[in-house]
C-alpha positions in Angstrom: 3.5 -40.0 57.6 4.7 -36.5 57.9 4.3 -36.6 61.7 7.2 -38.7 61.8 9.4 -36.0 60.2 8.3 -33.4 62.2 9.2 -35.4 65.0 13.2 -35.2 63.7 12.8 -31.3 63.2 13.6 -29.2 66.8 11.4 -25.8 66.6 13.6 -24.2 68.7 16.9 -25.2 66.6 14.9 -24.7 63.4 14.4 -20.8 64.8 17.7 -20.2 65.8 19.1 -21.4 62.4 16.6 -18.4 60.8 17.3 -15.8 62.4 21.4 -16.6 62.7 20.7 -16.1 58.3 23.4 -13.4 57.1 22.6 -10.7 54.2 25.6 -13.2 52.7 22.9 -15.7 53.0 20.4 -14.0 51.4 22.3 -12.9 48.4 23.6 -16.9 48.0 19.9 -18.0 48.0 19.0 -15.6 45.8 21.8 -16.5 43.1 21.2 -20.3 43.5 20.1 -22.7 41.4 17.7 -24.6 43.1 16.0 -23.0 46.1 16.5 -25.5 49.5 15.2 -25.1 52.7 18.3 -23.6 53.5 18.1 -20.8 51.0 14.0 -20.6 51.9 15.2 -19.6 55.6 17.5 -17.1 54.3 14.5 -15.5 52.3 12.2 -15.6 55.5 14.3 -14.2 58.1 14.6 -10.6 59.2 18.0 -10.6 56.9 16.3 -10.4 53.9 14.3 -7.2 54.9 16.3 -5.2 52.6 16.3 -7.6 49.8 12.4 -7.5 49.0 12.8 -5.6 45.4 15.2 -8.0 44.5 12.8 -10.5 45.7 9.6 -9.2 44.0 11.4 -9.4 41.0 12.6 -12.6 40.6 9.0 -13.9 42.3 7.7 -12.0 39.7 9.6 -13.2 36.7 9.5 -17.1 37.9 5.4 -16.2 38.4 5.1 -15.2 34.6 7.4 -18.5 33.5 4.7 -20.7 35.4 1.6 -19.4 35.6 1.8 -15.9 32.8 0.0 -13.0 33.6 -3.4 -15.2 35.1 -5.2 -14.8 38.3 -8.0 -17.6 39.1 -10.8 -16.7 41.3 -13.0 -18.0 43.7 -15.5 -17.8 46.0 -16.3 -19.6 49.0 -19.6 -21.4 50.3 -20.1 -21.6 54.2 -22.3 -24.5 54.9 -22.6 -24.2 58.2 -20.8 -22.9 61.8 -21.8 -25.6 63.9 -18.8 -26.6 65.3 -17.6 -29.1 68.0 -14.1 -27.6 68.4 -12.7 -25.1 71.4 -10.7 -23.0 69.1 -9.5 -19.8 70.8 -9.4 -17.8 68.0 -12.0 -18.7 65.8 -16.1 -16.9 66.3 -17.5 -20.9 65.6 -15.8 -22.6 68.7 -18.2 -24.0 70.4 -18.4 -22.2 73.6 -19.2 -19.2 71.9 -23.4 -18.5 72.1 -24.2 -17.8 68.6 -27.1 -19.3 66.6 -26.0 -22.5 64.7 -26.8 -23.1 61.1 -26.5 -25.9 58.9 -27.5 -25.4 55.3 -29.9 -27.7 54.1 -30.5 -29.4 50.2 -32.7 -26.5 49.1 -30.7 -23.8 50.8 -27.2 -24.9 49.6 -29.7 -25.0 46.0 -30.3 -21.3 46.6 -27.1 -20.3 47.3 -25.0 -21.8 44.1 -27.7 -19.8 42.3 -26.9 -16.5 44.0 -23.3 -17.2 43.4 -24.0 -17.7 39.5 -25.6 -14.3 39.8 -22.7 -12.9 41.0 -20.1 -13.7 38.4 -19.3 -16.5 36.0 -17.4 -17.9 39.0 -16.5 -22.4 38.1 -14.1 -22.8 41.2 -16.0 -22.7 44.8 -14.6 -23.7 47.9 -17.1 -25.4 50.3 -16.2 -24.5 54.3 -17.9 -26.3 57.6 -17.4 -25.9 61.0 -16.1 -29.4 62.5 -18.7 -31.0 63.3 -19.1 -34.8 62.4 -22.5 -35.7 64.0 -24.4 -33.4 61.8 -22.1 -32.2 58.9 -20.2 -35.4 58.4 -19.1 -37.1 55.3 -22.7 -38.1 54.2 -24.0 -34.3 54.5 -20.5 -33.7 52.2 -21.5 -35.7 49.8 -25.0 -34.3 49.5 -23.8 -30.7 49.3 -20.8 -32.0 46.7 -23.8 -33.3 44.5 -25.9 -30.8 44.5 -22.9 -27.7 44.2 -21.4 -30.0 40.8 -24.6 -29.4 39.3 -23.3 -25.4 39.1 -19.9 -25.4 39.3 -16.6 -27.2 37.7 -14.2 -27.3 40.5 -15.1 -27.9 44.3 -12.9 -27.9 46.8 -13.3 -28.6 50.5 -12.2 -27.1 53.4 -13.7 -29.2 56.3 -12.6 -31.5 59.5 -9.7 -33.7 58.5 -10.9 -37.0 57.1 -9.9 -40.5 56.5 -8.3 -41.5 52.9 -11.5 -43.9 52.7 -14.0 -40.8 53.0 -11.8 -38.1 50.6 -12.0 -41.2 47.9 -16.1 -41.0 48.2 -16.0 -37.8 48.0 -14.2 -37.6 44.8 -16.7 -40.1 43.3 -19.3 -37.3 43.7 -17.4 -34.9 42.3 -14.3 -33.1 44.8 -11.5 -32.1 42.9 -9.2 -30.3 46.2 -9.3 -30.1 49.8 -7.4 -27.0 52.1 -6.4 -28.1 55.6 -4.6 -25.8 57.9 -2.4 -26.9 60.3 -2.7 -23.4 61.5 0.8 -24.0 63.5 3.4 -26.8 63.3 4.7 -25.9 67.2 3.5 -29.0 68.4 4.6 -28.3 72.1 1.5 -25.1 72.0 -0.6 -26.3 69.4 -3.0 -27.4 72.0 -3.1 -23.9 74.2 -4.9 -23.1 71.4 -6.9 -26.3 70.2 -7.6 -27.2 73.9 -10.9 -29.4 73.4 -12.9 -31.0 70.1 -11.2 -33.2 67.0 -8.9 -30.4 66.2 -6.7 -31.1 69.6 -5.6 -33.9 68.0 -2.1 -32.8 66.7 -1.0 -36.1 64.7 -4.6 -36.5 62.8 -4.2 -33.2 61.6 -0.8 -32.7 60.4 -1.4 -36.3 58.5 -4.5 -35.3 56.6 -2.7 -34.3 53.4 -0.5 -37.7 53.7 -4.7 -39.3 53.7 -5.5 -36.9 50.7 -2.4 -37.8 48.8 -3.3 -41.3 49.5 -7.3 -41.2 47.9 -5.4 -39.4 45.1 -7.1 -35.5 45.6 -6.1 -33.6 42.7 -5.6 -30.7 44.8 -4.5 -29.9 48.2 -4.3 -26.8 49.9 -1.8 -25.9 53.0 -1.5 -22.9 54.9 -1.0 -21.8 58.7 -2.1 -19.3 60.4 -0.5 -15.8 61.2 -0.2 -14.6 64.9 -0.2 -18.1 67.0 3.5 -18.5 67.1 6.7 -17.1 65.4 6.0 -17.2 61.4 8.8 -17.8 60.1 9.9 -21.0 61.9 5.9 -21.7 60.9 6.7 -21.5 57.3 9.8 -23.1 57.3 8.1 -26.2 58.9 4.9 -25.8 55.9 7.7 -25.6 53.2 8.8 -28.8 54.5 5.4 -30.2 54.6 5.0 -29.7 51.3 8.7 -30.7 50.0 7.7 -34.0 51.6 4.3 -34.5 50.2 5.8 -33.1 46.4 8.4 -36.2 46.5 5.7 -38.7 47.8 2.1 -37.3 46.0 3.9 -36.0 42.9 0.7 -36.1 41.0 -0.9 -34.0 43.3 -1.2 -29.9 42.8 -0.3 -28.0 46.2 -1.5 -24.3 47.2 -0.6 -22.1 49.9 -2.7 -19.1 52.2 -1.4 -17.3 55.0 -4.1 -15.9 56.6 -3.3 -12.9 59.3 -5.6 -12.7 62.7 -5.8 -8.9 62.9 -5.8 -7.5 66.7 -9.7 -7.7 68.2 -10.6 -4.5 69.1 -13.7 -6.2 71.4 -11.2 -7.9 73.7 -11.3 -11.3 72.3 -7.9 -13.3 71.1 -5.2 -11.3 70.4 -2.3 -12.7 67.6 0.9 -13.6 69.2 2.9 -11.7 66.3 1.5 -9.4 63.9 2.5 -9.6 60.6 3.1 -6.4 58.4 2.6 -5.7 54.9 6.1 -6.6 54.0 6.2 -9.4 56.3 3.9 -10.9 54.2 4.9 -9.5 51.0 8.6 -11.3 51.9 7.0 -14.3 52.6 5.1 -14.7 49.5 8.2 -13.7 47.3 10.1 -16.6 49.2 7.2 -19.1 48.7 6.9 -18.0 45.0 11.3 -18.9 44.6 11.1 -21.8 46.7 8.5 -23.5 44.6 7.9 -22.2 41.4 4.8 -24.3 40.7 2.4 -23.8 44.2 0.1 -22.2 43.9 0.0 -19.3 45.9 -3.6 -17.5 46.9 -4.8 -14.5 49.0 -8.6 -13.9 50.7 -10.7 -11.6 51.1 -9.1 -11.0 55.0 -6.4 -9.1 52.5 -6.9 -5.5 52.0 -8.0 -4.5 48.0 -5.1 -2.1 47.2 -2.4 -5.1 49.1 -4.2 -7.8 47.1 -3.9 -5.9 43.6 -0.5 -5.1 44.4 0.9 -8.5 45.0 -1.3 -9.7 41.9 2.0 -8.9 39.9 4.1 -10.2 41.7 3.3 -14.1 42.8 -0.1 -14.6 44.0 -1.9 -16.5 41.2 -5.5 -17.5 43.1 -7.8 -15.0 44.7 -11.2 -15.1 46.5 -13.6 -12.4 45.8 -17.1 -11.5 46.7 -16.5 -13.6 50.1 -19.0 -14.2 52.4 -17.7 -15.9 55.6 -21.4 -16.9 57.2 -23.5 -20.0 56.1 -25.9 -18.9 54.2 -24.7 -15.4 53.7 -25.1 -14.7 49.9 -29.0 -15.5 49.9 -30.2 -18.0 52.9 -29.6 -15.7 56.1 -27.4 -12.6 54.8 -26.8 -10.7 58.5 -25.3 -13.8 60.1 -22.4 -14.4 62.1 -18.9 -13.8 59.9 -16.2 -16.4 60.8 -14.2 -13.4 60.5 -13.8 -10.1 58.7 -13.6 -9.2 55.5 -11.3 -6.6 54.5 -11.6 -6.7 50.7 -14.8 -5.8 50.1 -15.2 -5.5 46.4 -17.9 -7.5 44.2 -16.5 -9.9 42.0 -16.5 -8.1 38.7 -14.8 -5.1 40.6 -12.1 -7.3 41.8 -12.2 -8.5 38.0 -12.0 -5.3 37.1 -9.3 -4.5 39.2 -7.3 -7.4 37.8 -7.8 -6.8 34.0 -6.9 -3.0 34.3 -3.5 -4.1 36.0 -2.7 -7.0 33.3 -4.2 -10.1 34.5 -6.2 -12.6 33.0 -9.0 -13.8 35.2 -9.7 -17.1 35.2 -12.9 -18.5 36.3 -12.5 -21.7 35.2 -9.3 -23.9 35.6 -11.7 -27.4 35.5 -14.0 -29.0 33.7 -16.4 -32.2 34.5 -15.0 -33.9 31.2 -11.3 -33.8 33.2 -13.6 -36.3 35.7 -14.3 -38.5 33.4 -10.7 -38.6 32.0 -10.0 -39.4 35.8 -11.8 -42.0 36.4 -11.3 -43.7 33.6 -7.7 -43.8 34.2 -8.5 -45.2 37.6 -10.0 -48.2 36.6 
């Protein structure tokens, strides 16, 4: 399990060896042949804050040799914000007094067909509070069956499960799960994860070890932005995924780095803000590091930021987000797990994309790739 190489890695040695990194460093990592963790903590620290054209550039180039000029969208699907976790950031934890929704069969029905109104969209991403007594792997399957009915690809984006439960859920139909760590510091991870399933550290960190074990064509991996110093954060994720690459090889892997913005109401404040180019950096380093992740932005992202970085190695992008259960036709004016800052209708965003170059793609599966699945797994 990955815990156990975490264990080996020292975040405070880890931090020091990134921000010791040389513009001699940079330029070496940026000239090498293979990109290392080594090189990747050149790219990431405050040393390669001059380099970022140079950067863009090659992201771009190795972008175009992977993936060509494509973009895939999608659009997320909040089930529900009930929520058993005490997470200090997030608007479900579960002190905070807020109405409590869980979609049922007919609503989750109305929804996919609001969504298909929308846009052409085939890739949806289906998000729950944590909450195993009353969204737990039997109301997952439920929703899976019913949402395969309209769309190609379903992904999940839930509590951590066990590699039993991920391999029922594919037999209904889930093609990827995203887990966040949201930070690797294991020594403050629970300052803010104090109470609830997500406290526990170990269970978390393993869950893509458990997906790569029920065989989930698709995993997603992120943490996120403001908890603790970024760029000893990354660092740890690329070697998360280094790790799960050599042991899950069959397995696609995708990256998010979502940014807490400053709350203007006096509720959590980020640790460290991340700027523009911060961010920009960090997805140029991802993008040489691992030429074949896949690398996606949300809605949190502002609409001239996201089009930008569309040319330059972000291949996946939400659009049309709505980050409340039920928002797109159910109960449209309920609580947002956060903002969105990107708040452009689908086709705009489509728009957007073809006038710049891209190719959208609204489908990257299709249900006879299931079949071809599981008859190899017989």
């Amino acid at each position: 399990m990955f815990s156990d190489l975490l264990n080996s890695l020292s975040w405070e040695q880890t931090t020091e060896r990134i921000y010791s990194k040389t513009e001699a460093d940079v330029v070496r990592a940026l000239s090498a042949e293979q990109c290392g963790i080594e090189e990747f903590m050149a790219l990431v620290s405050p040393a390669a804050s001059g380099y970022l054209e140079a950067m863009a550039q090659l992201s771009q180039r190795l972008t175009y040799a992977r993936f060509g000029k494509t973009m895939s969208l999608f659009i997320p699907l909040y089930l529900t914000n009930s929520c058993i976790n005490s997470c200090l950031y997030c608007g479900f934890h579960a002190e905070n007094h807020i109405p409590r929704t869980i979609l049922t069969p007919e609503q989750i029905d109305a929804e996919c067909r609001a969504i298909k109104a929308l846009a052409p969209f085939e890739n949806i991403l289906l998000v729950t509070g944590e909450n195993p007594y009353r969204a737990g792997v039997e109301y997952l399957r439920e929703a899976i069956e019913i949402v395969k009915r309209y769309f190609d690809n379903v992904k999940i984006e839930v509590m951590p499960l066990a590699s039993e439960d991920y391999s029922s859920l594919k037999q209904v139909g889930l093609n990827g799960v995203i887990c966040f760590q949201e930070t690797y510091n294991r020594s403050r991870y629970n300052i803010y994860h104090p109470r609830g399933m997500k406290a526990n550290f170990d269970w978390r960190v393993n869950a893509p070890d458990r997906m790569g074990q029920a065989a989930v064509h698709s995993i997603g991996m992120g943490v996120l932005i403001g908890l603790e110093d970024w760029r000893t954060d990354v660092t740890m994720l690329a070697q998360h995924i280094k790790y799960l690459e050599r042991r899950y090889w069959r397995t696609r892997y995708s990256v998010n780095f979502p940014r807490l913005r400053p709350a203007e109401n006096g509720g959590f404040q980020p640790n460290v803000v991340m700027s523009d180019r911060e961010l920009a950096q960090l997805t140029f380093a991802f993008r040489i590091f691992d030429h074949d992740i896949d690398i996606s932005y949300s809605t949190r992202e502002q609409a001239e930021f996201r089009d930008n970085m569309s040319t330059l190695g972000v291949t996946t992008f939400s659009a049309g987000s709505k980050t409340d259960p039920g928002g797109y036709a159910t109960y449209p004016q309920s609580l947002e797990q956060f903002s969105v800052s990107d708040s452009r209708t689908p086709m705009q965003v489509a728009a957007a994309l073809r006038g710049l170059g891209r190719e959208v793609v609204w489908k990257d599966w299709d249900r006879s790739f299931d079949l071809w699945r599981d008859i190899q797994g017989r």
